[in-house]
C-alpha positions in Angstrom: 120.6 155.4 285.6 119.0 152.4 283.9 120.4 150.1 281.0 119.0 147.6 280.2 122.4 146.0 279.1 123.5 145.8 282.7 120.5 143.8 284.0 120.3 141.1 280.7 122.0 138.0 281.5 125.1 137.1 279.3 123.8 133.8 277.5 120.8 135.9 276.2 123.3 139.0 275.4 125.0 136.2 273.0 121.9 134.1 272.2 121.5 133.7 268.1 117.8 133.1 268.1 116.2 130.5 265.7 115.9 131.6 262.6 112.3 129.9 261.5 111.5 129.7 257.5 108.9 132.4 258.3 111.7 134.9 259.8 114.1 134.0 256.6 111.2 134.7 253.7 108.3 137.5 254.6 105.7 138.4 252.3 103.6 136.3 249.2 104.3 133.4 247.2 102.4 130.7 245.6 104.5 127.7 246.1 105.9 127.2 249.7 108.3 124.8 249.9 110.7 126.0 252.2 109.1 124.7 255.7 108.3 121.2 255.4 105.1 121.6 255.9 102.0 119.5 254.6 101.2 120.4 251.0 98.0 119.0 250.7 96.4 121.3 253.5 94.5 120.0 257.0 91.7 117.4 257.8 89.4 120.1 258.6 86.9 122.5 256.3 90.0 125.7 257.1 93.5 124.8 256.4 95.9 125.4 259.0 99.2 123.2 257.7 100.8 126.6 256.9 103.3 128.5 260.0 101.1 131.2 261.6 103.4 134.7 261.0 105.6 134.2 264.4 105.7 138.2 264.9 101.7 138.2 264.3 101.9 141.9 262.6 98.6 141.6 261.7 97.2 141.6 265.3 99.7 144.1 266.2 98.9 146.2 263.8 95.4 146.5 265.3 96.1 146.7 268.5 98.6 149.6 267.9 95.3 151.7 266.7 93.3 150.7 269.1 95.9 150.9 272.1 97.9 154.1 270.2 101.7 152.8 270.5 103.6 151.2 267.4 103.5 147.3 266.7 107.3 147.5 267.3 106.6 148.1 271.3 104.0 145.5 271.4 104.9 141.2 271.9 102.4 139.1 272.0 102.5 135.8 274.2 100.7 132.4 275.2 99.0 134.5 277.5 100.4 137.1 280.3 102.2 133.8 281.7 104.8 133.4 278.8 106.0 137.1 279.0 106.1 136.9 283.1 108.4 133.9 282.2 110.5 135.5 279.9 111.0 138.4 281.6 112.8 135.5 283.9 114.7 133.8 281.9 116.3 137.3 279.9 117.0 139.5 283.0 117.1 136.9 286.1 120.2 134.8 286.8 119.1 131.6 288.7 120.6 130.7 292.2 121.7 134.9 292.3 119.5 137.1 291.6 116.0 138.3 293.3 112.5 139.8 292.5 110.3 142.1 294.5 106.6 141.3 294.6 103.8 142.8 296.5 101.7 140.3 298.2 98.7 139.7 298.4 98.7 139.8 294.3 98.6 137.4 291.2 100.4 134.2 291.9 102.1 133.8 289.1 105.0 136.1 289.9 105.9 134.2 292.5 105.1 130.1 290.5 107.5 131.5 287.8 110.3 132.6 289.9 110.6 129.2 291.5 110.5 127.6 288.5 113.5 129.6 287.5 115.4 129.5 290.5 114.8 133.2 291.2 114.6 134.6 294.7 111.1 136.5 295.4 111.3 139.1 297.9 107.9 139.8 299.4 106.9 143.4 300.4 103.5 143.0 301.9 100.8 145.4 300.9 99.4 148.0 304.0 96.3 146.9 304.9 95.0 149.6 302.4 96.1 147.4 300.0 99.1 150.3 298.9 102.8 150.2 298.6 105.3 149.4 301.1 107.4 152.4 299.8 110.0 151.6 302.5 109.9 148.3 302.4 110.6 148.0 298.5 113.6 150.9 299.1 115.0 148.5 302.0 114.2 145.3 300.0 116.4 146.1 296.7 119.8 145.5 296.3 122.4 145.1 293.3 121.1 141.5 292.8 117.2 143.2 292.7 116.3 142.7 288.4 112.4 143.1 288.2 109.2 144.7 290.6 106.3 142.9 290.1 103.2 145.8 290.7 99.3 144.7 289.4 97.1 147.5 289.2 94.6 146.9 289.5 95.4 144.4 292.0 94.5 140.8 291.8 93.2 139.7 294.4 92.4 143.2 296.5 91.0 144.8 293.2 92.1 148.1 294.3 94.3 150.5 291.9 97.8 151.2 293.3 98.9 154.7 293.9 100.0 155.9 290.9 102.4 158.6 291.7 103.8 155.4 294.1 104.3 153.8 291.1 106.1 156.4 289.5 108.5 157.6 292.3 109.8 153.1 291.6 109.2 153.8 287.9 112.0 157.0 288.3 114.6 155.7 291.3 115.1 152.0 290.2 117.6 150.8 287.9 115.9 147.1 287.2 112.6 146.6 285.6 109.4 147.9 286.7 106.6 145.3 285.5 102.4 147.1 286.0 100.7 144.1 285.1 97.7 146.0 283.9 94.9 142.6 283.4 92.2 144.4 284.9 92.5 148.0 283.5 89.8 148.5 281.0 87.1 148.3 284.4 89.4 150.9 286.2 89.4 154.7 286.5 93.0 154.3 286.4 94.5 155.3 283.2 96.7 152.5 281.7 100.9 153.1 282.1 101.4 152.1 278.5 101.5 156.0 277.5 104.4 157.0 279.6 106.5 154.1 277.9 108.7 156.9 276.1 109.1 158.5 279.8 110.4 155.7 281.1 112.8 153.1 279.6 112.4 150.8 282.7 108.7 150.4 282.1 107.1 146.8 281.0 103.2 146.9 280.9 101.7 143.8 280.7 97.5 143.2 279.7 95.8 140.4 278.4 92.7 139.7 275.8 91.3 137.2 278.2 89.3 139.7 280.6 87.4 142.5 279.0 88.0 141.3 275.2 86.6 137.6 276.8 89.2 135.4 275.1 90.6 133.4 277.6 90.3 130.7 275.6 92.3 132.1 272.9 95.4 132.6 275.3 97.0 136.2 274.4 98.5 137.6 276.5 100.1 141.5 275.3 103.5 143.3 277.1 104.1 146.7 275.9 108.0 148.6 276.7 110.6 149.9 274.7 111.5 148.2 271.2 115.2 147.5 272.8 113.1 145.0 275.4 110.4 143.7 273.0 113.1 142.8 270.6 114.6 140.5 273.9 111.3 139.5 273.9 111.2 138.1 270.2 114.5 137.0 270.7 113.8 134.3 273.7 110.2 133.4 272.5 109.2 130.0 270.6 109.2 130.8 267.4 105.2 130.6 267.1 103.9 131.2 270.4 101.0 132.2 268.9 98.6 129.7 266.5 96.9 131.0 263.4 93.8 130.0 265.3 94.2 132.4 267.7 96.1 135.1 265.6 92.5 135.0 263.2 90.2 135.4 265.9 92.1 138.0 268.0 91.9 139.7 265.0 88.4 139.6 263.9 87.8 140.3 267.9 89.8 143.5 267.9 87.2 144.8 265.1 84.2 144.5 268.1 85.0 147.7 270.1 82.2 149.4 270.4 80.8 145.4 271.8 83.6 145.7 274.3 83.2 148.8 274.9 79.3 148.4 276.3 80.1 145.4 278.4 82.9 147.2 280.2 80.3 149.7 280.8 77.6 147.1 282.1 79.9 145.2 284.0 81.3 148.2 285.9 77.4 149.3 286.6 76.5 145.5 287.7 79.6 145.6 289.8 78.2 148.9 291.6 75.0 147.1 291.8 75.9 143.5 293.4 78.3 146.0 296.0 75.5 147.9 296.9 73.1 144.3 297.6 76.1 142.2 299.2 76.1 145.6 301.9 72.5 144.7 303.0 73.5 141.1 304.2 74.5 140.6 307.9 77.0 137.6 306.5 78.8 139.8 304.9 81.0 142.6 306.8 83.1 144.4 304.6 83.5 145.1 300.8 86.7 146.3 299.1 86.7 149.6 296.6 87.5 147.7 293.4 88.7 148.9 289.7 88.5 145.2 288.4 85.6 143.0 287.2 85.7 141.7 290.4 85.0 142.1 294.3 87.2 141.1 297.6 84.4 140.7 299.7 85.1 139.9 303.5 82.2 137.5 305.1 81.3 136.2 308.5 82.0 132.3 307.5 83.9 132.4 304.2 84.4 128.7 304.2 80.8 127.1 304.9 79.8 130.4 302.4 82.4 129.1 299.7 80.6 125.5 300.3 77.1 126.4 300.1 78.0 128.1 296.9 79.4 125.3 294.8 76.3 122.7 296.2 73.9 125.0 294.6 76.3 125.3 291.0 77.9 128.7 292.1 81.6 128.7 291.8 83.7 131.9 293.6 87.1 132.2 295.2 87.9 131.6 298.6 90.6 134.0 299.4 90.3 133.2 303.2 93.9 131.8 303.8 95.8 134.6 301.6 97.5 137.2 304.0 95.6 140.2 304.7 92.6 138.7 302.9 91.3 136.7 305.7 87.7 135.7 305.7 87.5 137.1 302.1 85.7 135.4 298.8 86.6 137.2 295.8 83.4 137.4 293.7 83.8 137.8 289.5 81.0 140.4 288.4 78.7 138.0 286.5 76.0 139.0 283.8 72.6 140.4 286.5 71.2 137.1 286.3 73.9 135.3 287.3 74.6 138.5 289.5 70.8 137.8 291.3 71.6 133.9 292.0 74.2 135.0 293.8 72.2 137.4 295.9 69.6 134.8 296.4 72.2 132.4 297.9 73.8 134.6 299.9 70.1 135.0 301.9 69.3 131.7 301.8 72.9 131.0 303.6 71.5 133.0 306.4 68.2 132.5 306.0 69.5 128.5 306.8 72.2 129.5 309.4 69.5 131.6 311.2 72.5 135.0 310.7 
């Protein structure tokens, strides 16, 4: 049976968190004096000298409606990255305890564990790109705090079997994380509505994909309000800027714009699969839920070359286990989409192929 008391280290079990002069006074005034702020306002035509609201309920707020769960299951980070490394430094104790990963997947997992002294245990992917089932079972011991699962994988761009996922979600007594960056192009529905099934559950997603904010940084984890109040608990106190916080917000009114460009990209990603399959340099191309493709190629390195000479920058994925040979390809708006193309047959129209 899980609890998440068992698997939170001691010094955050007795951690008194900072208490910022935001945290101690919430609501309206029209003299602040309390947070030693600069009175006179910023250099600039907005004023920022003001603390942004370190809980950024307004943001929440629209997210809950848009993603149907309550602000009070929602944190907000400096990107994805800041609640990967939280999720270290609340539940992993360095030097003794371990992780599970499923490689090949987003790099990050594994970058923050080191940094935190954190054993990662790799389960390689089958070379359908699916859970190990075994492997995990065999892999986790009493010392096993957090699975790492992206689904829709980064860098395969396949969905992971979702009753997989569930049969983990139900048998382990440490924290599932589905990092969920890449689900608004998937048929895959997202994890974040079985949150009240399971108490385990951390789904992670991000404005910087389908919302395009990268930019902005925000990165979103959704679980239980026991786990995001850990969360808010080991977070700076504002992790997010008011920059950001105001333009998330006036972003998350834009749906419907969202909405279409999902729809396009999804269609160009279709498109560019079905003109990559026509090229003899190019031998296989991975099913994909993501906004991007794992394409395999004959020469991925002298491809990956003649690329960036003529201004076109993809990923060479060649030296990741079980992507050999591979470039993963972002979808990119059809013009961009058509350069590509054109490259591609010039490439063997060069390397007579």
């Amino acid at each position: 049976m899980f609890n998440l008391q068992h698997i939170l280290r001691k010094n955050i079990k007795e951690l008194v968190p900072y208490s910022s002069a935001r945290d101690e006074f919430k609501g309206e005034a029209s003299v602040y004096l309390d947070a030693n702020e600069n009175s006179y306002g910023s250099p600039l035509n907005e004023s920022f000298n003001r603390y942004p609201d370190p809980l950024q309920y307004k943001v929440k707020k629209r997210l809950s409606e848009i993603k149907g769960v309550p602000p009070r299951n929602i944190f907000l980070g400096n990107g994805s990255d800041e609640a990967i490394d939280i999720l270290f430094r609340a539940f992993c104790n360095p030097g003794s305890d371990n992780v599970i990963t499923v490689p090949p997947t987003y790099g990050m997992y594994e970058v923050s564990a080191n940094i935190n002294d954190v054993e990662v245990r790799k389960i390689k992917l089958k070379t359908d790109f699916q859970l190990n089932m075994e492997g995990i079972a065999e892999a986790i011991d009493e010392h096993t705090k957090i699975i790492f699962i992206c689904s829709p994988n980064n860098p395969t761009g396949n969905s992971i079997n979702r009753d997989d996922i569930e049969t983990i979600l139900a048998n382990f007594n440490g924290l599932v994380v589905i990092d969920e960056a890449y689900i608004n192009y998937s048929r895959q529905k997202t994890f974040i509505q079985e949150l009240t099934e399971y108490s385990n559950l951390v789904v992670l997603q991000t404005l910087s994909k389908a919302w395009g904010l990268a930019g902005l940084r925000i990165g979103m984890a959704f679980a239980s309000e026991e786990i995001i109040e850990i969360f808010n608990k080991v977070k700076p106190p504002y992790n997010i800027n008011e920059a950001s916080q105001a333009l998330a917000l006036q972003a998350l009114q834009n749906v419907e714009q969202v909405n279409n460009w999902i729809k396009e990209t999804v269609a160009e990603r279709e498109k560019l699969k079905s003109e990559l399959n026509t090229l003899e340099s190019v031998l296989t191309i991975y099913p994909s839920d993501a906004n991007f493709i794992l394409v395999k190629t004959i020469q991925p390195k002298e491809i990956y070359q003649f690329m960036v000479n003529r201004g076109i920058i993809v990923r060479d994925r060649s030296k990741v286990e079980l992507c050999e040979g591979c470039l993963r390809i972002t979808i990119g708006t059809p013009h961009e989409n058509e350069l590509l193309i054109e490259a591609f047959k010039n490439f063997e129209e060069l390397n007579k192929i």
